[in-house]
Z-matrix of the N, CA and C atoms (Angstrom, degrees):
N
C 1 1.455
C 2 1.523 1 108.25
N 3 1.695 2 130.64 1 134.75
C 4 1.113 3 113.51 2 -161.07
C 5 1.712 4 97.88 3 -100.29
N 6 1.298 5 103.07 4 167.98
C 7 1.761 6 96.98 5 -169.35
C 8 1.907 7 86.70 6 -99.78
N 9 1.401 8 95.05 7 161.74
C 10 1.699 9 110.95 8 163.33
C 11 1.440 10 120.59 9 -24.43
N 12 1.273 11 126.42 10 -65.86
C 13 1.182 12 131.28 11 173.11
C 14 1.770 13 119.91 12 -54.43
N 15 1.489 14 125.48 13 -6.34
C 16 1.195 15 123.60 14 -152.62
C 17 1.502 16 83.69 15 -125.60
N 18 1.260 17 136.94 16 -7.42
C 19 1.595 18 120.99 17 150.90
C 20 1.175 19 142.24 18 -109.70
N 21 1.378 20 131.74 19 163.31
C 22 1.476 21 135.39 20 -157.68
C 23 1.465 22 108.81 21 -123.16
N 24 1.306 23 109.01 22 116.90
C 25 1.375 24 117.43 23 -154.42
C 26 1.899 25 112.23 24 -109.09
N 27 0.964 26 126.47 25 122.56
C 28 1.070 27 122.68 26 -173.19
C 29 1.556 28 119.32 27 -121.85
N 30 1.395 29 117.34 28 132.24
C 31 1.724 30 102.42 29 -156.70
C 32 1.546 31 104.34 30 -117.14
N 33 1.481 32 127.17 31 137.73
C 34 1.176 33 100.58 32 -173.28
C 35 1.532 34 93.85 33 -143.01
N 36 1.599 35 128.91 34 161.58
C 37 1.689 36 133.22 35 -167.48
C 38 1.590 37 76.88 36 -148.19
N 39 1.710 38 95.42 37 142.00
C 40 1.064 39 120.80 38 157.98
C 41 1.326 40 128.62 39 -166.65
N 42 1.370 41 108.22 40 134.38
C 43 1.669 42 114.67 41 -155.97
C 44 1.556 43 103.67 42 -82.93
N 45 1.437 44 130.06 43 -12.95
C 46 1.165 45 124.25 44 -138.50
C 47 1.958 46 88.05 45 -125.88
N 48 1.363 47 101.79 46 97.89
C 49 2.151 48 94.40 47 -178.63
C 50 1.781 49 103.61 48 -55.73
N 51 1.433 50 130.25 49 -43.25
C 52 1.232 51 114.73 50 -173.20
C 53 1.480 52 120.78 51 -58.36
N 54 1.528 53 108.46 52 -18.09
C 55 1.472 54 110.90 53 -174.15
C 56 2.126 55 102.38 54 -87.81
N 57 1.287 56 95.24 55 -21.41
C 58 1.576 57 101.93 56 160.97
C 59 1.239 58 126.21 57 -52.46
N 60 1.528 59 104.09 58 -61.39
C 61 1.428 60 124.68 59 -163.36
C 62 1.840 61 90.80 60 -58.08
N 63 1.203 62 127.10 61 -47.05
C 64 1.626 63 115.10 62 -176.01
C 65 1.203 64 133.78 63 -60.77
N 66 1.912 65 88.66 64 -42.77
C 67 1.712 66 118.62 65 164.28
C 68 2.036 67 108.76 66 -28.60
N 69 1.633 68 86.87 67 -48.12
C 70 1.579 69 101.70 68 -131.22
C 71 1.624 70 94.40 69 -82.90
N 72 1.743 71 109.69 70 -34.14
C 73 1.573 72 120.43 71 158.10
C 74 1.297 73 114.95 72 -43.22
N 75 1.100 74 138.08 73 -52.75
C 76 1.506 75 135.17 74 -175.91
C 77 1.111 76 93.18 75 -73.89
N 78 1.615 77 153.28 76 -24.72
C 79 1.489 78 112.18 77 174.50
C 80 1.085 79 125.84 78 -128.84
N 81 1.582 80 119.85 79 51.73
C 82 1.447 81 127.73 80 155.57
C 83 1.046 82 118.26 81 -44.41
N 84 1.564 83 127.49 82 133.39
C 85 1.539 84 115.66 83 -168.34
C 86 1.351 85 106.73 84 112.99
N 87 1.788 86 116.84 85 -45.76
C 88 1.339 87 103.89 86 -136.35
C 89 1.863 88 92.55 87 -99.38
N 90 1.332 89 107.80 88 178.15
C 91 1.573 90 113.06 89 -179.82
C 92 1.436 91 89.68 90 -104.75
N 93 1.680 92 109.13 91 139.82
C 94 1.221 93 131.81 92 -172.27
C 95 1.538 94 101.26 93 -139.19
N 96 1.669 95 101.78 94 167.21
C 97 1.671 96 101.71 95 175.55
C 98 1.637 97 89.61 96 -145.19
N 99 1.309 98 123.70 97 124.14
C 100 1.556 99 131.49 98 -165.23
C 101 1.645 100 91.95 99 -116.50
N 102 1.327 101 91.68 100 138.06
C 103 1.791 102 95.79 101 167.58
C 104 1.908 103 101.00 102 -120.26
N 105 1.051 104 97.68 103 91.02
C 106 1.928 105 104.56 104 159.35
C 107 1.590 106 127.89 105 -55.91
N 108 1.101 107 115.65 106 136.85
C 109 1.290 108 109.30 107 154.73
C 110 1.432 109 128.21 108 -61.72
N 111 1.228 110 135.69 109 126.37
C 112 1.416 111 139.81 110 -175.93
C 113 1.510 112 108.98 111 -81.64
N 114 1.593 113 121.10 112 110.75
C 115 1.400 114 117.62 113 -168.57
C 116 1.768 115 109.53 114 -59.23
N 117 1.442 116 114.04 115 -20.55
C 118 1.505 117 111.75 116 171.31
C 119 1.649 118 119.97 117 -70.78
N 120 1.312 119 97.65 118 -33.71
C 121 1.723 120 99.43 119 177.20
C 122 1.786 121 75.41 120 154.84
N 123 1.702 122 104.35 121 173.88
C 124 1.507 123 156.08 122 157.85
C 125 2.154 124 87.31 123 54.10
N 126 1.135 125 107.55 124 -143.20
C 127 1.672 126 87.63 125 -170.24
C 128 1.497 127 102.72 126 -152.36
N 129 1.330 128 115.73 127 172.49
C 130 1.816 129 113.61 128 -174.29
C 131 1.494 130 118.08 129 -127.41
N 132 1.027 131 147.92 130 165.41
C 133 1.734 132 132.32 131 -178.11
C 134 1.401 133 116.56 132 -126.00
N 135 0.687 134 115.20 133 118.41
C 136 1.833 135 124.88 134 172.88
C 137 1.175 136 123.77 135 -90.59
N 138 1.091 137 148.06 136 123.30
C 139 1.061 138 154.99 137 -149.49
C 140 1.532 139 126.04 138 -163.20
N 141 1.653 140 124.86 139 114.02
C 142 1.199 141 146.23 140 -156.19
C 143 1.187 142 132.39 141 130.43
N 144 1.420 143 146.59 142 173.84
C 145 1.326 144 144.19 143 -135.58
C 146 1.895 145 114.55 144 -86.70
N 147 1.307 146 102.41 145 135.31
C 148 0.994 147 102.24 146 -166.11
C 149 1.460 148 108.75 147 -74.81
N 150 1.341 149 113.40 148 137.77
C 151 2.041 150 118.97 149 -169.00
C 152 1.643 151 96.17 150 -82.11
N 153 1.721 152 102.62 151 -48.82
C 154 1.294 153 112.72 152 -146.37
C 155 1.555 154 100.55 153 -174.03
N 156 1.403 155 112.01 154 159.90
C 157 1.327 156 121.04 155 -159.00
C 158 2.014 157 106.33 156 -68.34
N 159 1.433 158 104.05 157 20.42
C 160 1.725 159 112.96 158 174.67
C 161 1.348 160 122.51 159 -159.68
N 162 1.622 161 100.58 160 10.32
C 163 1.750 162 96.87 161 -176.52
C 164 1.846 163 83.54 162 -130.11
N 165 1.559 164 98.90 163 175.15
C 166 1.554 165 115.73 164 159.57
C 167 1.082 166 106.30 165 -154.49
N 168 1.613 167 133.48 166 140.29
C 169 1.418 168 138.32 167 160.66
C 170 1.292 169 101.88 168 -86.69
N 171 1.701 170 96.28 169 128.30
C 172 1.431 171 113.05 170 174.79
C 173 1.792 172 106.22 171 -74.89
N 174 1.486 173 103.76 172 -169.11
C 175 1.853 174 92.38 173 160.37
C 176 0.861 175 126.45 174 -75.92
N 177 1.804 176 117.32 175 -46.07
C 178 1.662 177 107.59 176 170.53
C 179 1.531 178 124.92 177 -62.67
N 180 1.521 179 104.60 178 25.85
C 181 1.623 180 102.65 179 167.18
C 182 1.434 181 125.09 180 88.17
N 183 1.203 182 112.66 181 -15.83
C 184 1.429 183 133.47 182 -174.38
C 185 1.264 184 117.72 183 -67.09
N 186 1.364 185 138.81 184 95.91
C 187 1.053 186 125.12 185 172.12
C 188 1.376 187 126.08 186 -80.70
N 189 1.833 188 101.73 187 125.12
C 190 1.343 189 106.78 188 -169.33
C 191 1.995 190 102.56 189 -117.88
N 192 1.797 191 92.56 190 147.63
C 193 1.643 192 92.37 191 -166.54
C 194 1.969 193 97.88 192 -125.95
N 195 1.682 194 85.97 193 148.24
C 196 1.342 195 96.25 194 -166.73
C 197 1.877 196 93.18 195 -130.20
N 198 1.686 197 84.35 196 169.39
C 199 1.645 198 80.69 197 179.32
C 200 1.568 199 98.92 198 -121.11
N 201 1.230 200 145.60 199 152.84
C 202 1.370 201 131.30 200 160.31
C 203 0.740 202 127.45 201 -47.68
N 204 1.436 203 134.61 202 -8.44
C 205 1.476 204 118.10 203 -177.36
C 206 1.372 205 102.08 204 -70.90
N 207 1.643 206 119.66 205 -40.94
C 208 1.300 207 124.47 206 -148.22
C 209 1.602 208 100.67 207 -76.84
N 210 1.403 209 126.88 208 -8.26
C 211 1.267 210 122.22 209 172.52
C 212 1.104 211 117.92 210 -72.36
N 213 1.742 212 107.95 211 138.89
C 214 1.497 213 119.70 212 160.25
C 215 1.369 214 122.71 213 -113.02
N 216 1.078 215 129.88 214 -33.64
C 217 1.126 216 136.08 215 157.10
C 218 1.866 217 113.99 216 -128.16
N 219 1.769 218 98.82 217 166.95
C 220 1.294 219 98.08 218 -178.53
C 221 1.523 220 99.60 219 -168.87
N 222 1.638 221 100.11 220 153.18
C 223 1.972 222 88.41 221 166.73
C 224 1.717 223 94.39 222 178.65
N 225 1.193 224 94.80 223 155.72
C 226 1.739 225 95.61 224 -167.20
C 227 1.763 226 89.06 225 -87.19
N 228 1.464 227 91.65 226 156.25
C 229 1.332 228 106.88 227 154.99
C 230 1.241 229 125.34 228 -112.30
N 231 1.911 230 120.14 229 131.59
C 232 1.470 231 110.86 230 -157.88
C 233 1.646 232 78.51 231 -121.35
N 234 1.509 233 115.00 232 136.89
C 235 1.483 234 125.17 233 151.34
C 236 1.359 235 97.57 234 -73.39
N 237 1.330 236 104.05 235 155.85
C 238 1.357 237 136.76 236 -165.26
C 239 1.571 238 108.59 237 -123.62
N 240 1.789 239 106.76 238 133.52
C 241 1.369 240 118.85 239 -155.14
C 242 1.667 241 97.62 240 -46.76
């Protein structure tokens, strides 16, 4: 498990979902941490591997699906050699 200091974090906002949807093609595979808007108010984070350009498996396996709109922030997390 890598500690805090041993990853490289990259943060990225984008207003525009089609410029997502391409984003989001190049990183199937990759571990991400998404911050959604919460349709009740303030927002929630998901976090784990991306399935496909609208789902992510968390660790407990769960696949959870989002739409772009509901994103506010997002950015992969890369461990570091």
């Amino acid at each position: 498990m890598p500690c805090a200091r041993d990853i490289e974090v990259k943060v990225y906002r984008c207003a525009m979902a089609s410029h997502l949807q391409e984003r989001f093609e190049a990183l199937i595979g990759k571990r991400l941490t998404i911050r959604l808007h919460d349709p009740e108010g303030g927002f929630r984070d998901i976090v784990g591997i991306l399935e496909n350009t609208h789902s992510l498996r968390n660790r407990h396996g769960q696949l959870i699906e989002f739409s772009h709109d509901q994103i506010f922030i997002w950015r992969e997390v890369i461990a570091k050699p």
